[in-house]
C-alpha positions as CSV (number, residue, x, y, z in Angstrom):
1,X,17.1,-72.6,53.5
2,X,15.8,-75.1,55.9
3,X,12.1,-73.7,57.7
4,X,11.0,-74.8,61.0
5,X,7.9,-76.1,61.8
6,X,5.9,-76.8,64.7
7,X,3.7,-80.1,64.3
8,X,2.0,-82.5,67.5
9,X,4.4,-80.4,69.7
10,X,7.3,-81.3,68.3
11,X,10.0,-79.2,66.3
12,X,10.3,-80.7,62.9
13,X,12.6,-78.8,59.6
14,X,11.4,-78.8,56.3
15,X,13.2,-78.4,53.2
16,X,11.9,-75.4,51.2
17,X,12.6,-76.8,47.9
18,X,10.3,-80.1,47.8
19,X,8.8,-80.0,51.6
20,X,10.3,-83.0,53.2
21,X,10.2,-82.8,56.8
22,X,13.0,-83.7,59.3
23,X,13.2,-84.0,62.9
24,X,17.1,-83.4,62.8
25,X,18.3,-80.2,61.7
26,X,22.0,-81.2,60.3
27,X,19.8,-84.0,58.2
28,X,17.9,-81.3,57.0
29,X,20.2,-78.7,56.1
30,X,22.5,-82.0,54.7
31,X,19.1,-82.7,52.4
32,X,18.9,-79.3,51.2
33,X,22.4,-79.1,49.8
34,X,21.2,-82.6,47.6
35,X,17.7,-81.7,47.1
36,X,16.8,-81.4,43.0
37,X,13.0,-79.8,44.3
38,X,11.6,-82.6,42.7
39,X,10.0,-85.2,44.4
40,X,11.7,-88.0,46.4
41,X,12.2,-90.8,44.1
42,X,11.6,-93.3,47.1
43,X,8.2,-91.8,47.2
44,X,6.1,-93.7,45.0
């Protein structure tokens, strides 16, 4: 389940499983459904 967030007065949707935040909702919810809950690999 995707939360929302409020952050420098903006609206922002973070994914619950590893905490990524999105400014879109569908690219949020579309994350979710993908996410492993690790973190993302193009994080390093």
């Amino acid at each position: 389940m995707v939360a929302t967030t409020e952050r420098d007065g903006s609206t922002w949707y973070e994914c619950e499983e590893c905490g990524l935040l999105f400014d879109d909702r569908s690219d949020a919810d579309q994350h979710e459904r993908n996410c492993d809950a690790e973190e993302p690999s193009y994080i390093q």
